[in-house]
C-alpha positions in Angstrom: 8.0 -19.0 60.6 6.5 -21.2 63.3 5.1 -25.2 62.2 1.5 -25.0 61.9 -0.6 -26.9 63.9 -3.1 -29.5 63.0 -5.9 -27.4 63.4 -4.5 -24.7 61.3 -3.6 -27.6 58.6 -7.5 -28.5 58.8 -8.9 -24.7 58.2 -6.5 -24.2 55.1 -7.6 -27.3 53.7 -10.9 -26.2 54.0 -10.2 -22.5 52.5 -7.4 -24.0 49.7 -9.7 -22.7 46.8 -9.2 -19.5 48.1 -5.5 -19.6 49.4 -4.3 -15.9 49.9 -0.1 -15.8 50.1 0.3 -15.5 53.3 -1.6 -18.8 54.2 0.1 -20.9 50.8 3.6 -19.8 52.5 2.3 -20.8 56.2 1.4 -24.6 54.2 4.6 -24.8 52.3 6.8 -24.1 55.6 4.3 -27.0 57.4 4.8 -29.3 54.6 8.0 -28.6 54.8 8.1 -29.4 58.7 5.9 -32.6 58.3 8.1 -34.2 56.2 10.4 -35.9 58.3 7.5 -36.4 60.8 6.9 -39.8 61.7 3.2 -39.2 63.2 0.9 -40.9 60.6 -2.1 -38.9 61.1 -0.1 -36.3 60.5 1.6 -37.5 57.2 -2.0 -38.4 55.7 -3.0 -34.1 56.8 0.2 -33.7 55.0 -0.4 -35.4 51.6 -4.3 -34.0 51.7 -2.4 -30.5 52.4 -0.1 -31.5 49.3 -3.1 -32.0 47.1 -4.8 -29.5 48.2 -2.0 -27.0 47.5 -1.6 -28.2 43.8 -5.0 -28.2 43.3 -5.5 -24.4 44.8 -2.3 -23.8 42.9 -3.8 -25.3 39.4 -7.2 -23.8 40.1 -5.3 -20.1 40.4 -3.6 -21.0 37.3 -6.6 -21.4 35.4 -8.2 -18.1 37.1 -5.1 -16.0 35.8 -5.9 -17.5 32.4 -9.6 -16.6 32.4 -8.4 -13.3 33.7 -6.3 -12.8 30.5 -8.6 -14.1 28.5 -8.4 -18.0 28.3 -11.5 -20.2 28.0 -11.3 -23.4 29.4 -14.8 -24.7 28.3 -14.1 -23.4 24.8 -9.8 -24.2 24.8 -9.6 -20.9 23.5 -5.6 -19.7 24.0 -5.2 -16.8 25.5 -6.6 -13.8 24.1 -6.1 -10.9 26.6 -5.8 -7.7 24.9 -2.4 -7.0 24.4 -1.0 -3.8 23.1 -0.1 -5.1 19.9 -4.2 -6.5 19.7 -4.7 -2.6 20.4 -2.9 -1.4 17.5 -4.4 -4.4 15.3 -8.5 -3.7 16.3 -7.1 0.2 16.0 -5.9 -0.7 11.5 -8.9 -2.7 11.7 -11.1 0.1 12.7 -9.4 2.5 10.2 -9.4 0.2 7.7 -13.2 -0.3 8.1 -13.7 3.7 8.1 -11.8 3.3 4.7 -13.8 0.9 3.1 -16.7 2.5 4.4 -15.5 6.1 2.9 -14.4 4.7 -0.7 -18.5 2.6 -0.1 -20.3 6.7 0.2 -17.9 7.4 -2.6 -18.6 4.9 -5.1 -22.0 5.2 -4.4 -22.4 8.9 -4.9 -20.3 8.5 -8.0 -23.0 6.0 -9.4 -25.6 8.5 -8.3 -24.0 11.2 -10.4 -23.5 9.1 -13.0 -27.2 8.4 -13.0 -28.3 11.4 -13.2 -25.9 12.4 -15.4 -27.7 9.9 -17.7 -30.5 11.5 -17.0 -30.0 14.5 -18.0 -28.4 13.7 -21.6 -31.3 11.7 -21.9 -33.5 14.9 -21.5 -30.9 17.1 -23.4 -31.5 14.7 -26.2 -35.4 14.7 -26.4 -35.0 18.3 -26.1 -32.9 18.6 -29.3 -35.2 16.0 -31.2 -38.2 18.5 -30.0 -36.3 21.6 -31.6 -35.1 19.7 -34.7 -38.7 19.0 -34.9 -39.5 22.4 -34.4 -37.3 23.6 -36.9 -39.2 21.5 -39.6 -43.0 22.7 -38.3 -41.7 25.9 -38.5 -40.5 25.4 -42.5 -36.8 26.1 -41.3 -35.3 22.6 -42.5 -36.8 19.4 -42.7 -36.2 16.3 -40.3 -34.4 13.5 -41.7 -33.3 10.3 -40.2 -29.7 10.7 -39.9 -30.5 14.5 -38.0 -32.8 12.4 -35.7 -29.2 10.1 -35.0 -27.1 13.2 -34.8 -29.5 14.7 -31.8 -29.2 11.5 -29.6 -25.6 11.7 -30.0 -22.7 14.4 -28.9 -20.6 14.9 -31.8 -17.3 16.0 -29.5 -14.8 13.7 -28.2 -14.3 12.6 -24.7 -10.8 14.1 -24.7 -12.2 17.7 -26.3 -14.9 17.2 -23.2 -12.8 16.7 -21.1 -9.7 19.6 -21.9 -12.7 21.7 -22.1 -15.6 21.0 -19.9 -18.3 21.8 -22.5 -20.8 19.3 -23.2 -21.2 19.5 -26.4 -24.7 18.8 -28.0 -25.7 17.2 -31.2 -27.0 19.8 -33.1 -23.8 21.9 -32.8 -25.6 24.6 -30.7 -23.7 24.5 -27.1 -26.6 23.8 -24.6 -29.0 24.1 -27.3 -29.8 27.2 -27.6 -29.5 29.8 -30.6 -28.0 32.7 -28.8 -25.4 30.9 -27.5 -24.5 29.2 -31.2 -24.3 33.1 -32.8 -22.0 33.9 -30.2 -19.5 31.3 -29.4 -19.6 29.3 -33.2 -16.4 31.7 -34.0 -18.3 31.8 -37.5 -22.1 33.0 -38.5 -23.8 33.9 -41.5 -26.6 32.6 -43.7 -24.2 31.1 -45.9 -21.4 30.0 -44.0 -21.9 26.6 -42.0 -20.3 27.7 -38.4 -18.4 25.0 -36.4 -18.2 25.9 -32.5 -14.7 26.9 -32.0 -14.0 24.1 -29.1 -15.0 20.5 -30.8 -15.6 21.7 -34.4 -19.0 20.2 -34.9 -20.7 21.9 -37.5 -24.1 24.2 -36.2 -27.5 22.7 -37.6 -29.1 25.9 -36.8 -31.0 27.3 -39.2 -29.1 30.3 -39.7 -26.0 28.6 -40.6 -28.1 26.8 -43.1 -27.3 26.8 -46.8 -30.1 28.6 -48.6 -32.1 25.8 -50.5 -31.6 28.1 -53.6 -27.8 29.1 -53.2 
């Protein structure tokens, strides 16, 4: 590689921000020339040419590091996305699909549980209505403790559950007469039925013991 020349020392000193290879090589071999030179002018290009090299040098540094990521005004490290950043932002994303899942879940479940609410709630004014029926009617008479028994399901959670039935206060499965005469297991005037799943006794009328049996 031939010495470079004054002139060529000049124009890369005034391009060493943006130094390509080629010309940092053609400086290295002319710093490398000027060493032993004994010119003085020619020592001073060569220490500028020096500086200018370390500075191009630390300045390309710094551009690799902004490249990958690095922030100098901030002194953040660097953050380039590796592939192991990848896989991490890829759990992160599945992780917030999951939370976001079991979110719509929970909040269905509370909806469902609300209207399940709501419904028992209207099952049981229902039942207070027929109980009350029942008495206008001169089929039995309404009572306290026959008010309680409507706002309540007699069955257990465990016989609800092995089942499926919702079983309703008055011993009538979903309240209604029919469905008592055929599923109790038992009927007749004087024979108090129980349904055959939770055993709660029917407060139909027709299961009623006669006033003057």
């Amino acid at each position: 590689m031939n010495t470079p020349t004054a002139v060529q020392l000049d124009a890369l000193l005034a391009r060493a921000e943006r130094l390509t290879p080629a010309e940092a090589d053609l400086l290295r071999a002319g710093i490398h020339k000027l060493r032993t030179a004994a010119d003085p002018e020619l020592q001073q290009r060569l220490e500028a040419a020096i500086q200018a090299l370390g500075a191009a040098e630390t300045e390309l540094a710094a551009l690799r590091k902004v490249a990958r990521g690095y922030c100098p005004a901030c002194g953040r490290g660097d953050c380039a996305p590796t592939v192991q950043d990848w896989e991490a932002e890829r759990q992160r994303a599945e992780r917030a699909e999951q939370e976001a899942a079991a979110t719509a879940t929970a909040a269905a479940h509370m909806v469902n549980l609300v209207r399940e609410r709501a419904e028992r709630a209207e099952a049981a004014v229902t039942r207070v209505r027929t109980i009350a029926g029942w008495a206008i009617q001169g089929w039995s008479d309404i009572s306290p403790q026959k008010i309680f028994n409507a706002l309540d399901e007699p069955a257990s959670a465990a016989a609800t559950q092995a089942t499926g039935h919702r079983y309703l206060s008055t011993g009538c499965l979903h309240d209604q007469h029919d469905y008592c005469q055929s599923h109790t297991g038992l009927s007749g005037a004087k024979t108090p039925a129980q349904c055959k799943f939770c055993k709660a006794p029917c407060l139909c009328p027709c299961h009623q013991e006669p006033a003057d049996a």
